[in-house]
SEKOLMAR-792257 format. One record per residue (C-alpha): residue in three letters; x, y, z. Coordinates in Angstrom, 2 decimals, padded with zeros to 5 digits. Example, Ala and Ser with C-alpha at 12.3 -4.5 7.8 and 13.67 -1.06 7.14 Angstrom:
REM SEKOLMAR-792257
- Ala	012.30	-004.50	007.80
- Ser	013.67	-001.06	007.14
END
This chain:
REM SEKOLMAR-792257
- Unk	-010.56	032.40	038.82
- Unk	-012.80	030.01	036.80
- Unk	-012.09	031.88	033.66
- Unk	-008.53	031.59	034.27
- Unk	-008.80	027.91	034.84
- Unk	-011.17	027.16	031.31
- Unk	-007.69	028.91	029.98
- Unk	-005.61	026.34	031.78
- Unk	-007.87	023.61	030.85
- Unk	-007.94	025.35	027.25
- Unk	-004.01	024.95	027.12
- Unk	-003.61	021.40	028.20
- Unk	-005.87	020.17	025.73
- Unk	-004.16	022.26	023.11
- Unk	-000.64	020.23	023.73
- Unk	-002.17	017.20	023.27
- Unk	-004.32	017.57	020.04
- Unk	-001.62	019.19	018.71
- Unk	000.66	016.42	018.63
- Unk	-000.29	013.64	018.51
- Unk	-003.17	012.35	021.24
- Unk	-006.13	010.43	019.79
- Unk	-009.45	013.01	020.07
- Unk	-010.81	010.39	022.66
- Unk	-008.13	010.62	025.21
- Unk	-007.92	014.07	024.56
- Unk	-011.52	014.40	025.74
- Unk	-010.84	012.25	028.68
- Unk	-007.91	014.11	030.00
- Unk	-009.53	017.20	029.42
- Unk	-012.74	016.55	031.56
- Unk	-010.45	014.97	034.20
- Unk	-008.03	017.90	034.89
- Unk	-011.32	020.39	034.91
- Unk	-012.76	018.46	037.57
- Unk	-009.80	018.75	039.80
- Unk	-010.23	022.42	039.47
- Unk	-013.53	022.49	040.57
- Unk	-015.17	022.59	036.63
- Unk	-017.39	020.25	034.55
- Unk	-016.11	020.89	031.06
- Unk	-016.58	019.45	027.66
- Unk	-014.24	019.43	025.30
- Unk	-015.34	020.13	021.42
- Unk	-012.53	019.74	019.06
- Unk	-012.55	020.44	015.50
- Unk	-009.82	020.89	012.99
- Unk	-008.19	023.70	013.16
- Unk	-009.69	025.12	016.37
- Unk	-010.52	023.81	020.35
- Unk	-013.70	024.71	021.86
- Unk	-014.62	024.32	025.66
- Unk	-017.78	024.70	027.21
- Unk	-017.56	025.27	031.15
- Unk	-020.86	024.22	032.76
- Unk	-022.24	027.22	034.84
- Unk	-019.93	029.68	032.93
- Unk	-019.05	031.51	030.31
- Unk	-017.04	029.37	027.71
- Unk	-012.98	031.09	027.45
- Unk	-012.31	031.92	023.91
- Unk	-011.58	029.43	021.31
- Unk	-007.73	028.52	020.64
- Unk	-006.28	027.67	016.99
- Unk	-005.33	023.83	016.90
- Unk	-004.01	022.07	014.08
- Unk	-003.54	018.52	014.90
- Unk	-000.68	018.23	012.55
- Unk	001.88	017.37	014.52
- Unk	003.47	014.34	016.47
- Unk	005.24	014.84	019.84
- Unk	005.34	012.50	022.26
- Unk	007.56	014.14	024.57
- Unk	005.21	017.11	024.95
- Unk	002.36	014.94	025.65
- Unk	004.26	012.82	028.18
- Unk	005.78	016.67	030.05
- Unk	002.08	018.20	029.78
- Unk	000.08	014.89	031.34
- Unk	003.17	014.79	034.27
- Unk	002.09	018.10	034.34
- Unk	-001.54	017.68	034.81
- Unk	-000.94	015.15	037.32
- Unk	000.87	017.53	039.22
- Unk	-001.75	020.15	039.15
- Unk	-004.36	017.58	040.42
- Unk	-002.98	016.21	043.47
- Unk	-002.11	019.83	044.13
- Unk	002.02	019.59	043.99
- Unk	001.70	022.75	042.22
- Unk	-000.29	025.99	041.62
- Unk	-002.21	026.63	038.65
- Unk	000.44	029.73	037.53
- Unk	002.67	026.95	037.60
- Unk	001.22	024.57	035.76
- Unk	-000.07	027.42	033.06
- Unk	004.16	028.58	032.89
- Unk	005.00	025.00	032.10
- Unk	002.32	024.94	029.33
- Unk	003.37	027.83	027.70
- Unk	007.07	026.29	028.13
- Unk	006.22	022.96	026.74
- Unk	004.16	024.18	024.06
- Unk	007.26	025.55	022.29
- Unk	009.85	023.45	023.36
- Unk	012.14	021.76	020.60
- Unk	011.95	018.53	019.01
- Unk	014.46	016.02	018.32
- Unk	018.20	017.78	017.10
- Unk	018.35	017.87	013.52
- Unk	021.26	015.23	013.09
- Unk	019.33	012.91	015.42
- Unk	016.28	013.01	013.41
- Unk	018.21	012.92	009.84
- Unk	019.90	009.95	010.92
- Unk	017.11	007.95	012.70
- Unk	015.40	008.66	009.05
- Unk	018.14	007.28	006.86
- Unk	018.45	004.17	009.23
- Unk	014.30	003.50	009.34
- Unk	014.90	003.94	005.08
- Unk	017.44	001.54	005.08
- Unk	015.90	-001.11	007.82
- Unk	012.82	-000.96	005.26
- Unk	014.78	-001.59	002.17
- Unk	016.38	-004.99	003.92
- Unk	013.10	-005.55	004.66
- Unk	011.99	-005.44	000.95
- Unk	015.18	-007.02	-000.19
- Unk	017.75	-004.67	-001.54
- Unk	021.04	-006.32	-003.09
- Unk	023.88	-003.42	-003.20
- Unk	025.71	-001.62	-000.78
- Unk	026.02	001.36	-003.37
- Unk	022.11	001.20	-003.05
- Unk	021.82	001.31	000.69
- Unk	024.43	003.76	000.73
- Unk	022.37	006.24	-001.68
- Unk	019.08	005.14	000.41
- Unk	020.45	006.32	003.82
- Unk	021.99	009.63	001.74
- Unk	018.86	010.59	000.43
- Unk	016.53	010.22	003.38
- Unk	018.84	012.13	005.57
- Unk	019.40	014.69	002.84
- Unk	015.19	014.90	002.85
- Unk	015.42	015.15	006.43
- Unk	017.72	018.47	006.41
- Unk	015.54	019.92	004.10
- Unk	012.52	019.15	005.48
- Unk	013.48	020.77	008.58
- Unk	015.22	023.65	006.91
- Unk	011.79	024.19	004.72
- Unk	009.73	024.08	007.97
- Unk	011.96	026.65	009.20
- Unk	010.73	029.00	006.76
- Unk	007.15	027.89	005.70
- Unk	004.11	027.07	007.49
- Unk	002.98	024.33	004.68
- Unk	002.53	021.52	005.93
- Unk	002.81	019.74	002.30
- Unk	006.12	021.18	000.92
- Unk	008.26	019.38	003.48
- Unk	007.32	016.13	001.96
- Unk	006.70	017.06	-001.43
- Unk	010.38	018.47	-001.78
- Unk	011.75	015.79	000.27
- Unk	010.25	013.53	-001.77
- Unk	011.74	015.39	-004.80
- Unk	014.67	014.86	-004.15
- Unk	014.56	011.24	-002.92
- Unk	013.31	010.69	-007.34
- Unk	016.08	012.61	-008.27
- Unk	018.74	010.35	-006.41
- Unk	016.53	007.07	-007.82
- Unk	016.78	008.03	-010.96
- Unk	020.44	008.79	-011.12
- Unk	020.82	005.17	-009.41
- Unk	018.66	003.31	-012.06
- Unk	020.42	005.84	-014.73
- Unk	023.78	004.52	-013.35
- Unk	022.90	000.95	-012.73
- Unk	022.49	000.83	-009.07
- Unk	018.57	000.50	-008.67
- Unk	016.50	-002.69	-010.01
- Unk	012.89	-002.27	-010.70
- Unk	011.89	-002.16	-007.27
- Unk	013.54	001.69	-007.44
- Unk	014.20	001.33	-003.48
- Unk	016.61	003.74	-003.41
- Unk	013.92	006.26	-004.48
- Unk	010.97	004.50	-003.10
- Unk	012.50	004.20	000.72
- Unk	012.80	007.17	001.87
- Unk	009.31	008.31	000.50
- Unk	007.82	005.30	003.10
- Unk	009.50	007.39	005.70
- Unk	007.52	009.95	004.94
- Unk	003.91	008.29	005.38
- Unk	001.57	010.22	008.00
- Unk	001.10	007.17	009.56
- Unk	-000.30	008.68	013.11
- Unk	-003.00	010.97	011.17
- Unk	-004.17	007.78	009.12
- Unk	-005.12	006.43	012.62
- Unk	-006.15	009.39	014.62
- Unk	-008.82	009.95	011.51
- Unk	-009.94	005.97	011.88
- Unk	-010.16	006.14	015.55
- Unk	-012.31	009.31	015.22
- Unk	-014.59	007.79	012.53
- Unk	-015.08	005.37	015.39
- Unk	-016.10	007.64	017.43
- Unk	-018.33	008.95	015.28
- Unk	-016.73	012.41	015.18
- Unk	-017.22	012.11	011.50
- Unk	-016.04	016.07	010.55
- Unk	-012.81	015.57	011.94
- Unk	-011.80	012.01	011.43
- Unk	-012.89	012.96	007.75
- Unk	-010.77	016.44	008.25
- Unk	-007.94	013.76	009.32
- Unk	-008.21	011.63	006.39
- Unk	-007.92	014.21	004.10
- Unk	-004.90	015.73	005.63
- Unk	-003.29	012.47	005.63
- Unk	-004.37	011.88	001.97
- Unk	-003.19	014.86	000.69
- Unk	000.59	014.37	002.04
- Unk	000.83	011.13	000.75
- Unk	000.10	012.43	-002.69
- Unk	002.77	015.50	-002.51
- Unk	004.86	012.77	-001.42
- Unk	003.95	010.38	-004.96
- Unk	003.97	013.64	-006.88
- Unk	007.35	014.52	-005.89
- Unk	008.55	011.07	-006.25
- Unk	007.12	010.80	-009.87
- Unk	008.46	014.12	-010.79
- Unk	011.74	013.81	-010.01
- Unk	012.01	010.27	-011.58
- Unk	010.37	012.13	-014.53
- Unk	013.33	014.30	-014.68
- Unk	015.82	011.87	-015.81
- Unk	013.47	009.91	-018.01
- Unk	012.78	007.21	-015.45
- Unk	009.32	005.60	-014.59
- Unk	008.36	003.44	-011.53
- Unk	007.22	000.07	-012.86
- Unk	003.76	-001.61	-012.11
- Unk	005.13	-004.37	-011.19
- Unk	008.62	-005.66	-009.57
- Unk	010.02	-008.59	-008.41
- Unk	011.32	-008.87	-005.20
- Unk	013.99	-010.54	-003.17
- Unk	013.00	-013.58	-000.59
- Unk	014.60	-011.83	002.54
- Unk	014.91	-014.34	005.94
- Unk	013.54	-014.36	008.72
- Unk	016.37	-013.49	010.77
- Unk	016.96	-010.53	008.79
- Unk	013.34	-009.12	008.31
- Unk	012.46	-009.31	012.06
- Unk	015.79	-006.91	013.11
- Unk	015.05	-004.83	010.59
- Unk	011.64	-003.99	011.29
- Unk	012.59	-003.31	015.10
- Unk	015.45	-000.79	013.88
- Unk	012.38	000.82	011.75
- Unk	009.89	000.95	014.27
- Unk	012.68	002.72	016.96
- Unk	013.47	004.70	013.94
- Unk	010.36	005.86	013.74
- Unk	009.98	006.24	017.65
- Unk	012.99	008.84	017.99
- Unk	010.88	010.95	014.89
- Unk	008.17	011.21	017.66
- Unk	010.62	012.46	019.99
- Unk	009.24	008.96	022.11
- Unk	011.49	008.87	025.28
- Unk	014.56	006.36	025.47
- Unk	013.37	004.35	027.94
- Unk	009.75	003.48	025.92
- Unk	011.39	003.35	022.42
- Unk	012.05	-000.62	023.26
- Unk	008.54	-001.20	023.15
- Unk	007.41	-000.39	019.61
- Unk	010.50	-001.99	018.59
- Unk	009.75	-005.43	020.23
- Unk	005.99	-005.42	019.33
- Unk	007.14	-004.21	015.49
- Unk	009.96	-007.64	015.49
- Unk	007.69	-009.90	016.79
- Unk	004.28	-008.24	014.67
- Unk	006.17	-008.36	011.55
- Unk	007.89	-012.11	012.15
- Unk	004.20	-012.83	012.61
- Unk	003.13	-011.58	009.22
- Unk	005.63	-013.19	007.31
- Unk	005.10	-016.91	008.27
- Unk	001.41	-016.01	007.90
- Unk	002.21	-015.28	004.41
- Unk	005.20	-017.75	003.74
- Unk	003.94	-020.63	005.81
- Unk	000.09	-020.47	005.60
- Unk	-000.12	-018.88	002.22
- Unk	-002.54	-015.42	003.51
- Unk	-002.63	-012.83	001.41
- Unk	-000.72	-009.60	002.73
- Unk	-003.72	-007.62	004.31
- Unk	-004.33	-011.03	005.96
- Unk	-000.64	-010.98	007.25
- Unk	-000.65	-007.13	008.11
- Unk	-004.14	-007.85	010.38
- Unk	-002.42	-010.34	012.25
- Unk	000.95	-008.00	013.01
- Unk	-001.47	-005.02	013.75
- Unk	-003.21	-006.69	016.14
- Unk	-000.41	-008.51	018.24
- Unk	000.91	-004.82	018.36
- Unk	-002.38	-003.19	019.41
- Unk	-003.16	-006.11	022.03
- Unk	000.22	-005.27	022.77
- Unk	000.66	-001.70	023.03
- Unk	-002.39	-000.39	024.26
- Unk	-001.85	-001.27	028.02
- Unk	001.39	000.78	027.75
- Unk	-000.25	003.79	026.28
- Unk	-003.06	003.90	028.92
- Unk	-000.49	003.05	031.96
- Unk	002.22	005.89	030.92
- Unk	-000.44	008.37	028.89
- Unk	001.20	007.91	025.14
- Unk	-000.51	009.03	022.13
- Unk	-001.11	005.02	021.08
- Unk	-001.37	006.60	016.85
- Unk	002.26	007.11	017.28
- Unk	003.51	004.40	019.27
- Unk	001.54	001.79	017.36
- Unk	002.60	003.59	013.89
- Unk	005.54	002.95	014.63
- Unk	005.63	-000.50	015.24
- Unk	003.95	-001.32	012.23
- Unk	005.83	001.00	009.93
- Unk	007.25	-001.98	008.02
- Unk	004.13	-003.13	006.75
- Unk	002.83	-000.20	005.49
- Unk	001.96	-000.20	001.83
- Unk	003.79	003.25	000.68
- Unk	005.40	001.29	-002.33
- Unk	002.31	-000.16	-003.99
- Unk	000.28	003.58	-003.34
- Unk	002.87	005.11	-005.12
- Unk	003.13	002.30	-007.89
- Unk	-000.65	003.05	-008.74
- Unk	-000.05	006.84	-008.74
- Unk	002.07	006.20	-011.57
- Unk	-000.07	003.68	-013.18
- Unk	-002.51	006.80	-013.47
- Unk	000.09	008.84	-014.77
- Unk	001.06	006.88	-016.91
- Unk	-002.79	006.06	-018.15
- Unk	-003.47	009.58	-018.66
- Unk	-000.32	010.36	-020.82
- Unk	-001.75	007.55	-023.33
- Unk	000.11	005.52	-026.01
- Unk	-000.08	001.73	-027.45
- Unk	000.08	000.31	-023.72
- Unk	-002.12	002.96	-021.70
- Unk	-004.97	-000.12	-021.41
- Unk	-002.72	-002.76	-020.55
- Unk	-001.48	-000.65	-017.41
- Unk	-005.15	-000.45	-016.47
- Unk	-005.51	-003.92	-014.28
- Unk	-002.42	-003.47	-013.22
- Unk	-003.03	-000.26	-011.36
- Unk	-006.23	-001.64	-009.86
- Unk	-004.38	-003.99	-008.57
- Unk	-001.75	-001.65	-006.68
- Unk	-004.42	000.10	-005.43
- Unk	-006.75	-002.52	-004.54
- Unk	-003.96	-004.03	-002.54
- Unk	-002.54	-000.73	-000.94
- Unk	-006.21	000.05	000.13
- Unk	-006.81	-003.37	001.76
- Unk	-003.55	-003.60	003.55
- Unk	-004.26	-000.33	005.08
- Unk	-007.90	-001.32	006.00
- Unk	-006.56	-004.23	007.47
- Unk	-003.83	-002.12	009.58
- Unk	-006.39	000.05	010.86
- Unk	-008.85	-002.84	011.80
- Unk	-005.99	-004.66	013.59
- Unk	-004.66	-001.69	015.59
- Unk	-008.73	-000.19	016.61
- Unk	-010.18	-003.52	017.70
- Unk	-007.81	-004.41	020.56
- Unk	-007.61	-001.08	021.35
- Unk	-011.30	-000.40	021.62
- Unk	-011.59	-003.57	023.66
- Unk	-009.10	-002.74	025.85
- Unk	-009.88	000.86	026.01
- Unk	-013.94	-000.20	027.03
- Unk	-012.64	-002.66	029.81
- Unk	-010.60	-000.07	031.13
- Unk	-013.12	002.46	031.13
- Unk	-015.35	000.39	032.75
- Unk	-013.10	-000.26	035.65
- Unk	-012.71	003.24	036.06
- Unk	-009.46	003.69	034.82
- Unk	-010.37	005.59	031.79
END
C-alpha cells in the first residue's frame, strides 16, 4: 500500500513539473498530498527525471520528467484532483486513473491555438506600431501558418527546438518577401512578430525562481533550455531573411502608438497568450487586465517621466506580480505562465534578435563589420536588462507574498 501511494504521489508531481508549476509549489503540493496518505515525502526534482524519498520506506522508482511543457489545464484537473483524494471524496485507484487520464489529455484544438497566435502577433505589432493592413494581414498569416507547423512537427518529432526553429523559418521567409515587395519598414514586424510569439517566456521564469531557491542545477538546466530556443528561433529568423537577400537592421525607428491603442492591445496579447496555456475561460480575464493596466503603466513611465525601458518593464512586472500572485495561490495556477502572459508585450524578443544579427553580421566582415560593433552591445545590453528587470519585478512580489502566505499557513 505505501509503495503504491509513493507511485501516486510520484504521478501528481509528474503533471505538474511537467507543465508548467514553479519547482517550489511543486515541492509544496507534493509533501502535502503524501501527508494525507499517511507519508512524509520529499520531493527531489531534477531535469529530466523526479525523485521521491518516502521517510521509513523504500523510495518508488524514479519517473522521466521534462519540464518542457506549459499546461495549465492539467495542473488545475490534477490539484482538483489532489484535493479530492485528501478530504477522501475519492479512492486512491481513482485518483491514480485520473492521473494517468490527465497526463495525456489534449491541449488546445489546433485552429484555436493557430489563431490565438496570429492575434497575440498582431496585438504586439500595434503595440510596436505597424502602419499597413497588407502587413498585419501577412503578420497574422505567418504566425498561424508557424502554428500549424509547429504542431504538425511535434506530431512527428520529439525535439523540442525544431518547432520553433522551422516556425521561425518560415515567419523570415514571409518578412523578406514583404520588405522584397514593399510591405515591411525596417522594423521587419511582419517577420519579427510572430518570432515574439515564440519566446519561452514560462521557462525564463521557472529557471529565475529556481535560482532563488537556490536549486542552482536546475534553474541553470532551465536557463539553458530557454536559451537555446530562443536562438533556433533568431537562427531561423536570420536564415530565412538570408534567403531573399534581406538583413534585420541594428537599428529602427518606430511609430509613437497611443495610449488607447497600446493598452487593448497588450490585453488581447496577454489572453492570447493565456489560451496557448490552455488557461481556463473564466481566469483568462485576469492576465489580460493585469497585462492592460502593467503595460499602460510602463508607457507613461517612459513617455511621461522619461525611465529608461527596463525601468518601465520593472514597474509593469511588478503591478502584475503584486497582482497575480494571490490568484495563483487561491486557485493553484502555475504563476510562470499566468504572469508570462501578462507581460508578454514587454518582452524584448525584437532587440535579442537584432543583436543576433549584429553578430552575424560582425563575423561575415566587410568595410562596416566595426561600426556594427556598439550597436550590437547596445541590443544586447538592453535586451539583457529589460529581461533582468522582468524577472526582478515578477520574483519580488511574489516571494513576498509567497513568505506571508507561508507563514500563515497557507502555503
Amino acid at each position: 500500500m505505501g509503495d503504491d501511494s509513493g507511485r501516486l504521489v510520484l504521478a501528481f508531481a509528474r503533471i505538474l513539473f511537467c507543465n508548467g508549476q514553479s519547482t517550489n509549489q511543486t515541492v509544496l503540493a507534493t509533501a502535502r498530498l503524501g501527508r494525507a496518505l499517511g507519508l512524509q515525502v520529499e520531493l527531489r526534482p531534477r531535469w529530466g527525471e523526479l525523485h521521491l524519498q518516502v521517510e521509513g520506506q523504500a523510495p518508488p522508482p524514479a519517473v522521466t520528467a521534462v519540464p518542457a511543457g506549459v499546461d495549465m489545464n492539467r495542473v488545475i484537473a490534477a490539484t482538483h484532483t489532489a484535493r479530492a483524494l485528501r478530504t477522501g471524496q475519492i479512492t486512491e485507484a481513482q485518483a491514480a486513473a485520473a492521473f494517468a487520464e490527465i497526463s495525456h489529455s489534449a491541449p488546445a484544438p489546433t485552429w484555436l491555438f493557430a489563431l490565438a497566435a496570429g492575434s497575440a502577433a498582431v496585438a504586439l505589432a500595434v503595440i510596436y506600431g505597424v502602419q499597413r493592413w497588407q502587413a498585419v494581414a501577412l503578420i497574422f498569416f505567418g504566425t498561424w501558418a508557424g502554428a500549424y507547423l509547429r504542431r504538425w512537427i511535434g506530431a512527428r518529432s520529439e525535439s523540442t527546438l525544431l518547432q520553433p526553429f522551422f516556425a521561425a523559418l518560415l515567419a523570415g521567409l514571409i518578412g523578406a518577401l514583404a520588405v522584397r515587395l514593399g510591405l515591411s519598414t525596417n522594423l521587419r514586424l511582419v517577420a519579427v512578430c510572430p518570432c515574439m510569439v515564440l519566446v519561452p517566456g514560462p521557462h525564463f521564469l521557472n529557471g529565475a525562481f529556481d535560482l532563488l531557491h537556490s536549486r542552482m542545477h536546475l534553474g541553470a538546466a532551465r536557463l539553458l533550455f530557454a536559451s537555446l530556443i530562443v536562438l533556433a528561433i533568431a537562427v531561423g529568423l536570420l536564415l530565412g531573411l538570408a534567403t531573399f537577400g534581406v538583413s534585420l537592421p541594428l537599428v529602427a525607428q518606430g511609430y509613437a502608438v497611443p495610449l488607447w491603442q497600446d493598452m487593448p492591445a497588450a490585453a488581447v496579447a496577454a489572453g492570447c497568450f493565456s489560451i496557448f496555456y490552455t488557461t481556463p475561460a473564466r481566469f483568462v480575464v485576469f492576465p489580460a487586465l493585469a497585462g492592460m493596466i502593467g503595460h499602460g503603466l510602463r508607457k507613461l513611465a517612459i513617455a511621461d517621466l522619461g525611465c529608461s525601458w527596463a525601468t518601465g518593464a520593472l514597474l509593469a512586472c511588478l503591478f502584475a506580480g503584486l497582482a497575480l500572485t494571490p490568484l495563483a495561490h487561491r486557485k493553484r495556477l502555475p504563476f510562470s505562465a499566468i504572469g508570462f502572459a501578462a507581460v508578454v508585450s514587454l518582452m524584448p524578443g525584437i532587440f535579442f534578435f537584432r543583436a543576433v544579427s549584429g553578430l552575424v553580421q560582425i563575423a561575415g566582415g566587410g568595410a562596416d563589420a566595426l561600426a556594427l560593433v556598439p550597436d550590437t552591445i547596445g541590443a544586447a545590453v538592453t535586451a539583457g536588462m529589460i529581461v533582468m528587470a522582468m524577472t526582478l519585478g515578477l520574483i519580488i512580489p511574489k516571494a513576498i507574498i509567497d513568505r506571508l502566505e507561508h507563514r500563515a499557513g497557507d502555503g
